[in-house]
Phi, psi and omega in degrees: 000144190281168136293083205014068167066012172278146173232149193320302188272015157189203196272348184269147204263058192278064179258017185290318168295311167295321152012276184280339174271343170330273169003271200301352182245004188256324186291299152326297156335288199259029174259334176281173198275308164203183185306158186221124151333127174276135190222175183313302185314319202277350185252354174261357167288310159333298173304307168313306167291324165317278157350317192279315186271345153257024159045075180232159172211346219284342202285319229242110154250195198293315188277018196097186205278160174228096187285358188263033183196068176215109135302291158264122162223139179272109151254023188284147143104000192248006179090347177332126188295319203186144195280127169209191220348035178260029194292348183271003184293059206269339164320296213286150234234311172235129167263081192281106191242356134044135170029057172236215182237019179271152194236007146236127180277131193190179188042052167257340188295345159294314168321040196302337158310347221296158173227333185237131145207149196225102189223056149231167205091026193226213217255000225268157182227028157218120143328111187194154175066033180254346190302335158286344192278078196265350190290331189326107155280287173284128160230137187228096168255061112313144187041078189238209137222071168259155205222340170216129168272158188195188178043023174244031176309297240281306237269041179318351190262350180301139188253313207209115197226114170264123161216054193284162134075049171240238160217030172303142182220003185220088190348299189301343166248045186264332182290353194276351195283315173336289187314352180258131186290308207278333176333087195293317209182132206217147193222071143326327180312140146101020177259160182269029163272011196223012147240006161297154177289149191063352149000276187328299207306308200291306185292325194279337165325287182285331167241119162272350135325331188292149144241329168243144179211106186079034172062029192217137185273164183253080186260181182351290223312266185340283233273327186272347181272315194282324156350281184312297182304339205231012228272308183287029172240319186269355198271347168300278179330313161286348149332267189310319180305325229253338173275349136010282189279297224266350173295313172314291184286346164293326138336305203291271166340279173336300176314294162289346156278339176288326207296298190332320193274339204283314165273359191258011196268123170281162195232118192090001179326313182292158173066185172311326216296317201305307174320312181286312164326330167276352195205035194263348191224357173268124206284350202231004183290324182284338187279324169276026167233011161259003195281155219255356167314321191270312161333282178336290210287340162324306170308303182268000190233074185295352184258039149259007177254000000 
């Protein structure tokens, strides 16, 4: 099943029945009066109509709904204010949050399964709170109001990035994508960066990995002319990517030699103390600092004495 008509493995948009069904649920949506909260109730009524319409019964046991054995749940569409109570969702694999009122992404960090989420159609106008989520392939912020993308170093697993119909604006921080390796297919359209000139050429330069862009494959042709065009922009950008990494790991390095001296470390080690402690309860330490081989060595190494 698609994403409000994105569909997973490839570039095409087969979106006229979701569309149309936006529409017709958005003319609602935006007929109530006001926003509503998320709660136990609003999510086992969910589960339940998910349930209900894939004839699932297996959810529903003697002792209730168990939200930590919830794979998927659907919330588009309900005036939701603001993401809450999903911390037992620990399971859930896809989050549909879709055509609501939230104007912040937050309370997600118990999901550590999530592989899908889908938050477009709201309010929000920063990238923010993904950071537990490292499993996420599909992301969808379209017909938001973000204006930079950030804040997804963690989500190394991304495939697929919707951020059509937002407020980008500035072509270089398109470059910030560059970090996901695994990138399939990146969506843009209807940004005003996705009307500057040379737009195509400038993305496909810089993530060269792509294949779809804007739901239009990216081929060969397209990918060695923007190479070419760009070429002394990108051999910096790998520079710098490349001082980047050994900065990192040198950091890195560092980090595990402190943690390292950090468990290995004895306390008093330094002076007399470890020395006098071996030898604070033996009864025969003094007859053996009158011997005259251990006086020499006293003598010369007083902080043993």
């Amino acid at each position: 099943m698609s994403l409000t008509g994105f569909q997973f493995n490839g570039c095409e948009n087969n979106n006229n029945d979701d569309n149309q069904r936006h529409q017709n649920k958005l003319s609602h949506h935006h007929s109530m009066d006001k926003g509503i909260f998320m709660d136990e109730e609003i999510l086992r009524k969910a589960i339940m109509e998910e349930a209900a319409q894939d004839r699932v019964e297996c959810i529903f046991k003697t002792d209730g709904i168990h939200f930590n054995e919830i794979l998927k749940l659907r919330l588009e569409y309900r005036n939701i204010l603001m993401i809450s109570h999903l911390w037992e969702f620990t399971s859930l694999s896809r989050l549909d949050l879709n055509s609501n009122l939230i104007e912040k992404i937050e309370g997600l960090d118990r999901l550590v399964n999530l592989t899908r989420l889908n938050l477009s159609f709201n309010k929000i106008e920063k990238i923010e709170g993904l950071r537990y989520l490292q499993k996420l392939e599909l992301l969808n912020l379209s017909n938001n109001r973000i204006s930079v993308i950030e804040n997804m170093d963690t989500l190394e697993k991304l495939t697929h990035v919707f951020i059509a119909n937002n407020l980008l604006g500035q072509l270089e921080n398109v470059v910030y994508l560059r970090r996901f390796k695994n990138l399939f297919t990146v969506n843009l359209y209807g940004n005003p960066v996705s009307k500057k000139d040379d737009y195509k050429y400038y993305i496909a330069a810089h993530l060269p990995d792509l294949t779809c862009l804007d739901y239009r494959l990216l081929d060969e042709k397209t990918k060695k002319e923007a190479s070419k065009k760009y070429c002394h922009v990108l051999e910096e950008i790998k520079r710098a990517e490349l001082q980047m990494q050994q900065a990192d790991e040198v950091e890195q390095s560092r980090a595990a030699e402190a943690k390292l001296h950090s468990e290995a470390f004895v306390e008093f080690l330094n002076g007399s103390s470890l020395f006098d402690s071996m030898l604070k309860d033996d009864p025969e330490a003094e007859t053996l600092h009158r011997r005259p081989e251990v006086a020499l060595l006293l003598q010369t190494y007083p902080v043993l004495s």
